[in-house]
N, C-alpha and C positions, 0 to 999 in steps of 0.2 A: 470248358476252360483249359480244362489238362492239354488237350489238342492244338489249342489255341496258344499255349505258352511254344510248343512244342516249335509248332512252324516259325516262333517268332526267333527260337533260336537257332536256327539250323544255317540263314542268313550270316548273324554275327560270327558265328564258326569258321564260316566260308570268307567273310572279311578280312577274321584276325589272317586268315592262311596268305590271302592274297596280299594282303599288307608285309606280310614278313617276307613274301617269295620277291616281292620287292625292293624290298631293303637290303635283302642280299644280292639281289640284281644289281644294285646300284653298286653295292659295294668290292663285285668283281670289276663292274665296267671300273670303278676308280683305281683300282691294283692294275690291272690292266692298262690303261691310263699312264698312270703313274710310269711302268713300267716301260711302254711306249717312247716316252717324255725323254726317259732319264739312258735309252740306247741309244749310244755315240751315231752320229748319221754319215753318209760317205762323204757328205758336203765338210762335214768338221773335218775329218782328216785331210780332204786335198785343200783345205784352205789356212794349212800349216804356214805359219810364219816360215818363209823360206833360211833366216837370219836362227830361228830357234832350234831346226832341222839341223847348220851347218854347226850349232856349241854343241852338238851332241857328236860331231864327228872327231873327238879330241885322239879318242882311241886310232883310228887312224891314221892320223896327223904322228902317232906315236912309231907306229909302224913304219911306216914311207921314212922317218927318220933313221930309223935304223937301217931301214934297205938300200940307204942313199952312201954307198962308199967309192972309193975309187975315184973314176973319172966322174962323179957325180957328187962326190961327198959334201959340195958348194951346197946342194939340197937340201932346204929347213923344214923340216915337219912343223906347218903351224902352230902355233901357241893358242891361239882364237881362230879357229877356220872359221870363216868369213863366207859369206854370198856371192856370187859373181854373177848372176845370173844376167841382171840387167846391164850389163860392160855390153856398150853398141858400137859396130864397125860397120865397113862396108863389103860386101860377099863379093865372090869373082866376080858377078853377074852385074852389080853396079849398085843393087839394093843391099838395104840396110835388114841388118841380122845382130841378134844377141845372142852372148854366151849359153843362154837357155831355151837356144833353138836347138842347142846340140843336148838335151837333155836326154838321158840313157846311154850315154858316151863318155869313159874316161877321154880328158884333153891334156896335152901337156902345149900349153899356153906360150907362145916367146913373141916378145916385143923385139922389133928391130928398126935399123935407119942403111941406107945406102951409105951415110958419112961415118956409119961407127965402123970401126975398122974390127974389132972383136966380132961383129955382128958377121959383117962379109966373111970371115974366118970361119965362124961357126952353122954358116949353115949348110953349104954341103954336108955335114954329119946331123942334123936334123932333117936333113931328107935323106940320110940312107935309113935313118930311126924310119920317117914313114914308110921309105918302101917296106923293112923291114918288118915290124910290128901294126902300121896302119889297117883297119880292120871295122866291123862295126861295132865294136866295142871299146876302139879305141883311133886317136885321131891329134895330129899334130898340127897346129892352127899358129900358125904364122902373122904378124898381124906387122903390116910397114908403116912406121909414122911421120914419114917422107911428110913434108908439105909438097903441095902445088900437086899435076896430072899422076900419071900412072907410068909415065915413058923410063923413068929413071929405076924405079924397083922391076920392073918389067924387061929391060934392058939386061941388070944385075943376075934376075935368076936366066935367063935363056942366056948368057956368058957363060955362067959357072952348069948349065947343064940341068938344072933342078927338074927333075922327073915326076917327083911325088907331092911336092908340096904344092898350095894353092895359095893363090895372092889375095890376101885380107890387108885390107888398107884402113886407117883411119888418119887422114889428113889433118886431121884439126888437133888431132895430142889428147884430145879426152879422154883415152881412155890410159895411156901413159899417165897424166897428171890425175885422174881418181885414185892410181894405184900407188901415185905418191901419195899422195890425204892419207891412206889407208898403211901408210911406211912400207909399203912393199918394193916399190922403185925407185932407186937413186943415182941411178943412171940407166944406160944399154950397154949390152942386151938384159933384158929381166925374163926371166920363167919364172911361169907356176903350173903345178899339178893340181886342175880342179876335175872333180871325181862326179861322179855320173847323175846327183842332183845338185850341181853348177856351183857345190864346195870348194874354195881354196884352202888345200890340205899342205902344199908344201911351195916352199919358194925359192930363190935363187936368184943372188945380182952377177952378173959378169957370163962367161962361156964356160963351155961343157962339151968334151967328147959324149956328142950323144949318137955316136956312130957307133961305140962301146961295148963291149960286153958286160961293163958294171950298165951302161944305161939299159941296157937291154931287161935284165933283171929285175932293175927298178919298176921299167914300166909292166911287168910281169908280176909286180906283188901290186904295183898300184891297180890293175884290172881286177885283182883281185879279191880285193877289199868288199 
C-alpha cells in the first residue's frame, strides 16, 4: 500500500510544477505583450498630423523674427505657423507639383504677376538671392499667377536676364487666394519662408531687396533652424 500511495504521488508533484511553469509562461508572454503593444511604431510617427508638426514650430517663427532687419525687416515671424505642404502649382516641365515635393528644403516662397509693378522690381534681386544662396538645402520658388499661356512671364524673365530662377506658374490664383483665406496675402508680391517640413514660419506683403546682405543673413539662420 505504502508503494502504492507513493507512485500515486509522485504524478501530482509533477502536475502542480507544470501548472505553475505555466502560469508564469503566460504571464511573461502578457508583459511582453503588453510591452510590445504599448512601443510607439514608425507608422505613428511618420503619420504626424502635418498641421500639429507646424504649432510646435513657434520657436522658430520666433527666431526668423528677429533675423528679419534691414532690407528684410517687412518679414513676420509667424504667430501660427501653418502647413503648406499641399499649395499646388505647375513645375517648369508642365506637371503639377506641391510645396511638399520640395520637402528637406528650406523655400523662400514669392508670388508674382507680369502686371504688378513691385513684383517686376523685385525680382532680379531674388534671383541674385538664388544664384547666391540656392543650394540643396535651400531654394527660391517663384510662383506666376499670370492668367492665360506662359508667353508673357516667360518673355518677362529672358528681358530682365533671370539666371537662376525657374518658372512655377499657377494660372488659376489658387494658390494666391488659399493664402488669402489663410490672411497671408493681400496683395503682390507675397513671401513666405516655409522651412524644411513644408512650415510657414515667416511672411511678408509688398517687396524686399532680397539681393541684400540683410536678406542673405536671414536666409542663413533660416537654413539653420
Amino acid at each position: 500500500m505504502t508503494d502504492g500511495h507513493e507512485i500515486q504521488k509522485t504524478p501530482r508533484s509533477g502536475s502542480r510544477k507544470i501548472i505553475l511553469l505555466a502560469g508564469l509562461a503566460g504571464i511573461v508572454a502578457g508583459a511582453v505583450a503588453v510591452y510590445v503593444m504599448e512601443r510607439p511604431s514608425g507608422n505613428i510617427v511618420a503619420g504626424t498630423n502635418p498641421a500639429d508638426q507646424c504649432a510646435m514650430k513657434t520657436a522658430d517663427a520666433r527666431k526668423l523674427d528677429s533675423a528679419a532687419v534691414g532690407a528684410v525687416a517687412a518679414m513676420r515671424g509667424a504667430d501660427t505657423p501653418q502647413s503648406m505642404s499641399a499649395l499646388t502649382f505647375t513645375a517648369p516641365d508642365g506637371k503639377p507639383v506641391r510645396l511638399g515635393d520640395f520637402k528637406g528644403k528650406t523655400l523662400l516662397v514669392n508670388l508674382w504677376a507680369t502686371w504688378c509693378v513691385p513684383c517686376r522690381e523685385e525680382m532680379p534681386a531674388l534671383d541674385a538671392l538664388e544664384t547666391k544662396k540656392g543650394s540643396d538645402n535651400f531654394q527660391v520658388v517663384t510662383i506666376n499667377i499670370d492668367t492665360g499661356d506662359d508667353e508673357k512671364p516667360k518673355a518677362f524673365l529672358s528681358e530682365i536676364g533671370v539666371k537662376s530662377l525657374q518658372l512655377y506658374r499657377d494660372a488659376s490664383m489658387g494658390v494666391f487666394n488659399d493664402l488669402k483665406r489663410k490672411n497671408l496675402a493681400f496683395g503682390l508680391p507675397v513671401t513666405m519662408l516655409v522651412d524644411k517640413d513644408g512650415c510657414q514660419i515667416a511672411a511678408m506683403n509688398g517687396p524686399a531687396d532680397w539681393s541684400s546682405d540683410d536678406a542673405a543673413r536671414f536666409v542663413e539662420t533660416a537654413t539653420g533652424l
